[in-house]
C-alpha positions as CSV (number, residue, x, y, z in Angstrom):
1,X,6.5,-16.2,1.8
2,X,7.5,-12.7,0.5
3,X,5.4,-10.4,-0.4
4,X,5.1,-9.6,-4.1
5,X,7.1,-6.5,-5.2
6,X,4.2,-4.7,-7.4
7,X,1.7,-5.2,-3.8
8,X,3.7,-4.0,-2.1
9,X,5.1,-0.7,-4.1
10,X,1.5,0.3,-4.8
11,X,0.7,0.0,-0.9
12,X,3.9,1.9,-0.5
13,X,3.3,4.8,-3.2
14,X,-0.2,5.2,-2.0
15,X,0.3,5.3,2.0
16,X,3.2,8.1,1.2
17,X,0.7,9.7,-1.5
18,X,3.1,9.3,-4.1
19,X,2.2,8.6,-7.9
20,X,1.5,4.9,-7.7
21,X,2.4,3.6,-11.4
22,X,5.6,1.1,-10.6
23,X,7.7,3.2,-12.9
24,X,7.3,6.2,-10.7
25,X,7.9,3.9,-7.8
26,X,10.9,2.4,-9.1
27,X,12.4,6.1,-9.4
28,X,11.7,7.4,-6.5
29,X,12.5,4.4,-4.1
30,X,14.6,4.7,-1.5
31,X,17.0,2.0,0.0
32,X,15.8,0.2,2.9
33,X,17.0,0.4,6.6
34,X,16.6,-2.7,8.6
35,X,14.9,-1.7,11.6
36,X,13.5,-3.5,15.0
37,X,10.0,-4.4,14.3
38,X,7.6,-2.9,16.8
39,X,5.0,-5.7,18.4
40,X,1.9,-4.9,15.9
41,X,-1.6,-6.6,17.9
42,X,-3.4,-9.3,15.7
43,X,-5.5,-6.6,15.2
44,X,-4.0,-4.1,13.9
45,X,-2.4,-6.4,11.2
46,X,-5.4,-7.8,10.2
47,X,-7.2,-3.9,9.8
48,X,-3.8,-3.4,7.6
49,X,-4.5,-6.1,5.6
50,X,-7.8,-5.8,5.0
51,X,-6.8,-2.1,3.9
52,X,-3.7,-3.9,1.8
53,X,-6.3,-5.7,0.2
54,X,-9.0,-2.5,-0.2
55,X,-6.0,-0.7,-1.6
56,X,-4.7,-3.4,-4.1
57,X,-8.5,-3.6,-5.4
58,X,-8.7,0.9,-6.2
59,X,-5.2,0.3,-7.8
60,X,-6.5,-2.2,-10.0
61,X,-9.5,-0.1,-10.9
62,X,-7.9,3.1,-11.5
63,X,-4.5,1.9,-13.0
64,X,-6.3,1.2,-16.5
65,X,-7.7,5.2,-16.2
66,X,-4.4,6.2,-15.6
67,X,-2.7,4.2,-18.9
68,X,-5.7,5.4,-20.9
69,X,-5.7,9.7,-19.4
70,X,-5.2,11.3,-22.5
71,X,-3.3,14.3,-20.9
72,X,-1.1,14.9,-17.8
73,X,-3.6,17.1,-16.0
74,X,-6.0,14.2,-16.4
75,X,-3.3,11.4,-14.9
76,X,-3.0,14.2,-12.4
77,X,-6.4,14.0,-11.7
78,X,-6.9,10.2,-11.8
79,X,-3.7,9.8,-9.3
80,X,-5.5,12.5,-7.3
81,X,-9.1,10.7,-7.2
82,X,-7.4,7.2,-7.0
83,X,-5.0,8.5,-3.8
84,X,-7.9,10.0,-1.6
85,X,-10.1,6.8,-2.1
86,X,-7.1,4.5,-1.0
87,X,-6.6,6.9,1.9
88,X,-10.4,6.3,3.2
89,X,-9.8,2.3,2.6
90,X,-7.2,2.8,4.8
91,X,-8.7,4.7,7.8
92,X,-12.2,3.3,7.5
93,X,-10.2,0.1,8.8
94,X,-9.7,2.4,11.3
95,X,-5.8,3.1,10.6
96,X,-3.8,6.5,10.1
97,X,-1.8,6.6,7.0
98,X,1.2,7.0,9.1
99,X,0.3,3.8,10.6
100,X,-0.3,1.7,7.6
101,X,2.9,3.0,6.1
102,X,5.1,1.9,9.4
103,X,3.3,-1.6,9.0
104,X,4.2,-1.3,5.4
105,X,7.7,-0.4,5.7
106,X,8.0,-2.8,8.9
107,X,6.9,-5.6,6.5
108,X,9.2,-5.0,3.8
109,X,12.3,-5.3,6.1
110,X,11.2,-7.9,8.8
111,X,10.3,-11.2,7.7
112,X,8.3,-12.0,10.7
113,X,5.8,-9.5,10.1
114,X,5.4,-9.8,6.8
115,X,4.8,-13.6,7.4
116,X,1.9,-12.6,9.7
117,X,0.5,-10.0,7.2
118,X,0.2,-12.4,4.8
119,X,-1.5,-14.8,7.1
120,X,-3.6,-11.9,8.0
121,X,-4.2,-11.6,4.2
122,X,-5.1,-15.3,3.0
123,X,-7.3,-15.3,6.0
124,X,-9.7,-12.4,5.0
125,X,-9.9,-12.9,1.2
């Protein structure tokens, strides 16, 4: 099962603490290398994808605030609000941003771990 293209550029866009609207996304993408997959412990995929999930659910709350910001400085500021909450959802599972984005990034371009993400994911929703 792959994982769905808008998950995963919002995990993406807000691990690298990019602008996390898909057409922002889309423009700044960048192609993808295949790369060996490091071995990831059962836990550490399931703390990514509980944050995944944690992340998924502050995108969904603020992406409404950032179509309705009535000025840029106030997208700006929603982005910037949005950004550091998804940050804490990702290390309260206990999980550097530079971490979740090498799972991220792993799990776009191996199939295997991606596999066991989403396992990790249907398991703790």
């Amino acid at each position: 099962m792959r994982i769905r293209s808008s998950f995963v550029a919002m995990t993406i866009c807000a691990a690298m603490g990019m602008a996390w609207t898909p057409a922002t996304f889309a423009q700044g993408s960048a192609p993808k290398v295949q790369q060996s997959a490091p071995s990831y412990s059962d836990s550490e995929l399931k703390s990514f994808a509980v944050a995944a999930l944690e992340v998924q659910r502050i995108n969904d709350a603020y992406l409404p605030k950032l179509k309705s910001a009535s000025s840029p400085e106030e997208q700006k500021q929603v982005e910037k609000t949005a950004t550091a909450e998804m940050v804490k959802a990702v290390e309260k599972e206990g999980m550097t941003v530079d971490k979740y984005k090498e799972i991220m990034n792993h799990a776009q371009s191996n199939p295997e771990v991606a596999e066991k993400v989403m396992q990790h994911i249907k398991n703790v929703q």
